[in-house]
NUTIPA-129816 format. One record per residue (C-alpha): residue in three letters; x, y, z. Coordinates in steps of 0.25 Angstrom, whole numbers, plus 5000, padded with zeros to 4 digits. Layout:
# NUTIPA-129816
ALAXYZ/...
//
This chain:
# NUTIPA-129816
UNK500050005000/UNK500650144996/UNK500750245006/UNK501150354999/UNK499850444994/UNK500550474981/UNK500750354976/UNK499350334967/UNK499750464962/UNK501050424956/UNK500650274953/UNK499550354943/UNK500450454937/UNK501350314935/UNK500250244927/UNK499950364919/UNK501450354914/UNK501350214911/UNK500050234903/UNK500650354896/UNK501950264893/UNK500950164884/UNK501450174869/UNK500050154866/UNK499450314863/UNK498450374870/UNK497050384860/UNK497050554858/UNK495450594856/UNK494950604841/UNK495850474836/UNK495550344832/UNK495850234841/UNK496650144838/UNK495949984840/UNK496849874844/UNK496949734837/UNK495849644839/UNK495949534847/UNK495249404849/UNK494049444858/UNK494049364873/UNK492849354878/UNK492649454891/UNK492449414904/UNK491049434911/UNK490949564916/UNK489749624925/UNK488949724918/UNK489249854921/UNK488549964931/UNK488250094927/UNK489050184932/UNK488350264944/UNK488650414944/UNK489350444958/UNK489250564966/UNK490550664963/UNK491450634975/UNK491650764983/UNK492950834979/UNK494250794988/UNK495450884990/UNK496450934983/UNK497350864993/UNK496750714993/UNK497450624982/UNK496850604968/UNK496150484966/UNK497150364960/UNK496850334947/UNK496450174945/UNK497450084936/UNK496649954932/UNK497549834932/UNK497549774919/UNK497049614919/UNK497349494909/UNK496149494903/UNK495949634900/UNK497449644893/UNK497449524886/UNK497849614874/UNK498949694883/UNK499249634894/UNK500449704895/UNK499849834897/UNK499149894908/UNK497849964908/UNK497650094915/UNK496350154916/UNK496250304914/UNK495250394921/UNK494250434911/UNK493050544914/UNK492050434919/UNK493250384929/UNK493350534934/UNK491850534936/UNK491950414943/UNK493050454951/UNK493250594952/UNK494550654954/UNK494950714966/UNK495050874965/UNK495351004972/UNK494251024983/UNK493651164980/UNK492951224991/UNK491651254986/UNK490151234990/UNK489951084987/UNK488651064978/UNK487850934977/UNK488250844964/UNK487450834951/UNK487350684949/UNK487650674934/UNK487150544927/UNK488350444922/UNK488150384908/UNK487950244909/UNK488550164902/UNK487950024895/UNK488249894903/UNK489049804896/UNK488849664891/UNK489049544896/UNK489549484885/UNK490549584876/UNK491649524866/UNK493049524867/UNK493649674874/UNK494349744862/UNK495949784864/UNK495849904870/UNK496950014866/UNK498050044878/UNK497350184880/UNK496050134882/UNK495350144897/UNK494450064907/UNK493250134910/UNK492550124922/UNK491350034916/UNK492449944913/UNK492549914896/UNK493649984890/UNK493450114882/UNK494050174870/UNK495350254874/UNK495250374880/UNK495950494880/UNK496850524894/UNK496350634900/UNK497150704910/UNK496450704924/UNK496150834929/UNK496850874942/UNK496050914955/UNK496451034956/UNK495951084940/UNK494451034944/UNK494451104957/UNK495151234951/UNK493951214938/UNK492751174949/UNK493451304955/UNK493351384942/UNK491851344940/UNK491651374955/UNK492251534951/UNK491451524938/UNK490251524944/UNK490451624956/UNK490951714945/UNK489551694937/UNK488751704948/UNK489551834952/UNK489351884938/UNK488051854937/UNK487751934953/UNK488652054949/UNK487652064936/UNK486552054945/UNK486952154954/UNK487452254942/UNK485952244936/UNK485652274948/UNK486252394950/UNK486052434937/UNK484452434940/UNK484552514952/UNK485452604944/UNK484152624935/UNK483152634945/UNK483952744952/UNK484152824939/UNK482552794935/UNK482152864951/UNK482453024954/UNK483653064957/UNK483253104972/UNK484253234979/UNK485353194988/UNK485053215001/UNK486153275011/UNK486053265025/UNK486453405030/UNK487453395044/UNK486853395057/UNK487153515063/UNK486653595051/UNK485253515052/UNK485353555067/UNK485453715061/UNK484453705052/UNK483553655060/UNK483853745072/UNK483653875061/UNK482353795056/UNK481853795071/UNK482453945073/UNK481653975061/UNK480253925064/UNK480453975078/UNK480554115072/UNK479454105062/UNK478554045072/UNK478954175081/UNK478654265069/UNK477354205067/UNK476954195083/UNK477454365083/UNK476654395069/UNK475454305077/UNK475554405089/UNK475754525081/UNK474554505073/UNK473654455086/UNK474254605094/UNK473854685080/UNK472454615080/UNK472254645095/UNK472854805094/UNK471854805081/UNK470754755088/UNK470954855100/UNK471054955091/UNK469654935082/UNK469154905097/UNK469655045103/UNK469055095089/UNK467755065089/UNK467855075105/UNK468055225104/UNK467255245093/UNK468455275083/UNK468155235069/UNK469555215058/UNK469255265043/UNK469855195032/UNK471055295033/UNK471455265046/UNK470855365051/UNK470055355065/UNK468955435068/UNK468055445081/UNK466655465082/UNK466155605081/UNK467555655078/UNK467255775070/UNK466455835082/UNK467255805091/UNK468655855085/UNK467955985081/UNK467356035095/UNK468455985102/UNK469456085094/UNK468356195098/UNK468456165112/UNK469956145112/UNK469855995116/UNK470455875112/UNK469755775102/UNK470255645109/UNK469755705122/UNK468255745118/UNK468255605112/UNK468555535123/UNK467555615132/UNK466455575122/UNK467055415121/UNK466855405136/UNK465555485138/UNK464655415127/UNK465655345118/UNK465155425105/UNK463755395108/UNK462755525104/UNK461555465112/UNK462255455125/UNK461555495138/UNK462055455151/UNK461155425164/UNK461455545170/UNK461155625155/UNK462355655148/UNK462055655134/UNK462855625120/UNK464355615117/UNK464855695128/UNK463855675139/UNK463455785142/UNK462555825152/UNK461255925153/UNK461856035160/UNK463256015154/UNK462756045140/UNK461856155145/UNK463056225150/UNK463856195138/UNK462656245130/UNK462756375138/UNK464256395135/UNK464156385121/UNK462956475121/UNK462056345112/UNK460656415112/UNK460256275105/UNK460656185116/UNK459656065120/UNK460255945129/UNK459855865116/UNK460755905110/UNK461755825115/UNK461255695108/UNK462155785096/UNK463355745095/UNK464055885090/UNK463255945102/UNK463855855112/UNK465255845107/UNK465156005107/UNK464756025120/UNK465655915123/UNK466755975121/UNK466456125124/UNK466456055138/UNK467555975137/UNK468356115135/UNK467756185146/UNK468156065154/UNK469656065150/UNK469856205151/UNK469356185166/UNK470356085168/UNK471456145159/UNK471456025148/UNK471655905158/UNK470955785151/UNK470655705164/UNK470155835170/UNK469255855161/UNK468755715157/UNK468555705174/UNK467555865174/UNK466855825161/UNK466455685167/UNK466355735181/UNK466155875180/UNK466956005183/UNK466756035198/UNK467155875203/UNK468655875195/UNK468656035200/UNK468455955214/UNK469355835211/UNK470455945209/UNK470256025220/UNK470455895228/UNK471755865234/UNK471455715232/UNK471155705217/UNK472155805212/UNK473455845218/UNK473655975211/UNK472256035207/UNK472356025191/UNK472355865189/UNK471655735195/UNK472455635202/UNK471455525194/UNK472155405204/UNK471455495215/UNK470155505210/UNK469055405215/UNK468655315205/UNK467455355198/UNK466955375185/UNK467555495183/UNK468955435185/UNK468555325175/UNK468055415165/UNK469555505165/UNK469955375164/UNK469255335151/UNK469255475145/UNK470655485146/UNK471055355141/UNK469855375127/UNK470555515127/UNK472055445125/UNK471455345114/UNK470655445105/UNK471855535105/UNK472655435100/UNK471755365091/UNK471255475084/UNK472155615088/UNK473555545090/UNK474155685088/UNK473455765100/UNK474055775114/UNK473455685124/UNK473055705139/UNK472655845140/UNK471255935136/UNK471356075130/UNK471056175140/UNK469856205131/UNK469356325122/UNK469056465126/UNK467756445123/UNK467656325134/UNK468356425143/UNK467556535143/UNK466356435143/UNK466856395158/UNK467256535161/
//
């Protein structure tokens, strides 16, 4: 028994020289060959029929490493070389014999898939009785079937490495199809999105502004509507005070009986009158019409309970008087229900009143309510008035004259500004020389 693993190796390598060495040539493809002599045929022995061939599973593929599988040499028997005993018969491999025994080759680490079974050709069963085998030529070989076939060409095996290196190269192939075949998937891919995004708008690039000039903008946004809102809130109060001063005024119009033309002018009831008798009587206009506002507020039907008549209140024996000092033959207490009568006595006694008490508004607005002889009293009294000419009005005792000072001077201040803005304010003209020869 041979211990040494290359041993089969070199005993094949011999036979392969000593077949090479035959003088008999090897039968090239596409040439005759060349039929030995016949020879007396012998009859064959009896040989079983033969059974077809099953095809076997591929074996798996052994290493590079393990040693190749020892090629068979057939020992050569009488009978079978009767013709050439002499020689020796080497059976060659043959692609049948490969498929049979595969050749070991280069392992290839690659997922292993399951086998396709591939049907063999079956060939015929041969019969039991067949004349006298032929002379076979020295190149002819053995097949697996037994029989002897026409001589074949020697091929040269096929080293394990060259079937792992061209299972390697399909292996490569076919990655590099499938690649192929992904990178033209993924390129028509692209180039559909390419068109979709031409086919859509074109939308504006968007910049994100930095954070501190967010924070500004939104701080002057904030500072901005804070000031508008502060705009609108002061034009809101502006437009509220104007409405209410508008609607005091229209209210102090028609309270004091003041009507405003289409000029902007303002006129008073009975102006005309009482402008021109108070420029008679040296009076004031503002002052004759505050008397008449607070004594029967422009009303010509007025009576009191005590019975004062018209504008100015008047009473009986005060106009009769009057009428006396202004020598009016035609006087009749009726007449007062006039209102240029009234106003004309009005202020004829209005003068006499302020040349009495030397123009002072208060004064006289206190003698024509109360009469003469009490404010004569009030300022002889030590009490009421500290120097004799003027009324300490906080000294007074409340009464309706006080009140009606009061309300006299306050009318007095509005009409003169209202209607005579330009006309000194707080004093009575001491009165006409008429009205002072009248009280003389």
């Amino acid at each position: 028994m041979e211990t040494n693993p290359l041993a089969p190796r070199q005993r094949n390598r011999r036979a392969d020289r000593q077949a090479n060495s035959y003088d008999a040539p090897a039968v090239q493809p596409g040439y005759p060959v060349q039929q030995p002599v016949q020879q007396p045929a012998q009859p064959a022995p009896q040989q079983p029929p033969a059974q077809p061939v099953q095809q076997a599973w591929p074996q798996p593929v052994r290493s590079m490493y393990q040693q190749p599988a020892v090629q068979q040499i057939v020992q050569p028997t009488a009978a079978s070389y009767q013709q050439q005993p002499a020689a020796q018969q080497i059976v060659r491999p043959t692609a049948a014999s490969y498929q049979q025994q595969p050749a070991y080759s280069q392992q290839v680490y690659r997922p292993m898939q399951p086998p396709v079974p591939q049907a063999m050709p079956q060939q015929a069963p041969v019969p039991q009785a067949q004349a006298a085998p032929r002379p076979r030529a020295l190149n002819q070989t053995r097949t697996v079937d037994s029989g002897w076939s026409q001589p074949a060409v020697r091929q040269p095996m096929e080293a394990p490495h060259a079937r792992a290196e061209r299972g390697l190269s399909r292996d490569l192939a076919r990655e590099e199809k499938a690649a192929r075949r992904e990178a033209k998937a993924q390129s028509a891919r692209e180039e559909k999105a390419r068109r979709s995004e031409e086919a859509q708008p074109e939308k504006p690039v968007r910049r994100k502004l930095p954070g501190w000039l967010t924070t500004a903008l939104s701080l002057a946004l904030i500072l901005v509507l804070a000031l508008v809102a502060a705009y609108y809130l002061m034009q809101a109060y502006l437009v509220t005070q104007e409405n209410a001063r508008i609607a005091a005024y229209e209210a102090t119009l028609n309270n004091y009986h003041i009507t405003e033309s289409s000029d902007g002018t303002l006129r008073v009831t009975w102006q005309d009158h009482i402008e021109r008798y108070a420029a008679q009587y040296n009076l004031q206009p503002a002052f004759v019409t505050a008397i008449i506002r607070n004594e029967s507020s422009f009303r010509t039907n007025a009576e009191s309970n005590v019975g004062a008549r018209g504008l100015m209140q008047l009473m009986p024996d005060t106009a009769e008087w009057i009428a006396g000092k202004l020598n009016d033959s035609s006087y009749h207490f009726d007449r007062m229900w006039d209102a240029e009568t009234n106003i004309r006595y009005g202020c004829w006694y209005l003068g006499y009143l302020s040349r009495l008490f030397r123009g002072d508004a208060e004064l006289v607005s206190a003698a024509y309510h109360a009469g003469q002889t009490t404010v004569t009293q009030w300022l002889s009294d030590p009490d009421k008035s500290s120097d004799g000419i003027t009324l300490d009005l906080d000294r007074l005792n409340d009464g309706p004259t006080k009140q009606y000072i009061g309300r006299v001077t306050q009318t007095y201040g509005i009409y003169q500004t209202l209607l005579y803005p330009d006309e000194a304010f707080g004093s009575v003209p001491a009165g006409s020389s008429d009205a002072a020869a009248g009280m003389r």
